[in-house]
C-alpha positions in Angstrom: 199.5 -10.6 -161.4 196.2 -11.4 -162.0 195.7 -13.9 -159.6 197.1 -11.2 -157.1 194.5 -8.5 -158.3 191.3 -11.2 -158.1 192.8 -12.0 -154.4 192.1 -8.1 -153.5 189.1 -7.6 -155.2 187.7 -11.1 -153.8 188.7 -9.8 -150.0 187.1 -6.7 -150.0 184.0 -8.8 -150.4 184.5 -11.2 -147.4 185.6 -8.0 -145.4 182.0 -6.3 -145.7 180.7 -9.4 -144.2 182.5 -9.4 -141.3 180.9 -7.7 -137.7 182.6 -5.1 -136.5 182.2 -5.8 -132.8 184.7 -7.1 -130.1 184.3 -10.3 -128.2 183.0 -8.1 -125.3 180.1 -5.7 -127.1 179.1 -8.7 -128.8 178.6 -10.8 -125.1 176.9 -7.5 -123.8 174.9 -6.8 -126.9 173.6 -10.1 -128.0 171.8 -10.5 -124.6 169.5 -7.6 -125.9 165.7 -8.6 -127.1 165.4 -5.9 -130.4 169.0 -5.9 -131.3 169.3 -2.1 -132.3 171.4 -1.2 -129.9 174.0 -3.9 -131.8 173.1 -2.6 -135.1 174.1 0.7 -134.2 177.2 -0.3 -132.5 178.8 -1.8 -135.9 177.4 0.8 -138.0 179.2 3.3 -135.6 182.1 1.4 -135.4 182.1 1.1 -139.4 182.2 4.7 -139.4 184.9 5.4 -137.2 187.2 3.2 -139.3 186.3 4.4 -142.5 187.7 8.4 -141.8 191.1 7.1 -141.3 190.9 5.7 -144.6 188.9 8.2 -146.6 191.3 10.6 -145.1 194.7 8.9 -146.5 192.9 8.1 -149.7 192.3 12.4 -150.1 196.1 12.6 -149.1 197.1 10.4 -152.0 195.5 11.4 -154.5 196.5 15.2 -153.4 200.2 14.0 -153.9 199.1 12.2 -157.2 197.4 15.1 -158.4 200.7 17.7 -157.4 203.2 14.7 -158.7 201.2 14.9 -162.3 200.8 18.6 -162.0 204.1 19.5 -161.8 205.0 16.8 -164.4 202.6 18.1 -166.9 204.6 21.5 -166.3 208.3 20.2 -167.1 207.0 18.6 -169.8 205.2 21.8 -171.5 208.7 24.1 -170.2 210.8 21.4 -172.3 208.9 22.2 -175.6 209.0 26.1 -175.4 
């Protein structure tokens, strides 16, 4: 379990190293002289990927939030 748990922490590392460009941006971009235009390309890219997420993580942890909730509640009607 914990090798499992090291694994994921240790590839969310490698992951923020990667470039978040495809074969063809990178041929187009890389032929630039100041390399903005690159640099705002991946950060762009970083942010369209990251709603999707940042999204699902809200979703879950709305269900976790109603799943204790209403949890909390059988367990206080059980005592009355």
């Amino acid at each position: 379990m914990k090798r499992k748990i090291l694994l994921i922490v240790f590839s969310f590392f490698i992951v923020l190293q990667i470039n978040a460009q495809c074969a063809m941006c990178r041929a187009v971009l890389e032929s630039e002289e100041g390399q903005s235009t690159a640099q705002g390309v991946n950060d762009g890219i970083i942010y369209l990927m990251a709603i999707p997420y940042i999204l699902v993580f809200g979703l879950g942890y709305f269900i976790y939030y109603k799943y204790v909730k209403s949890a909390k509640n059988e367990n206080n009607t059980d005592l009355v």
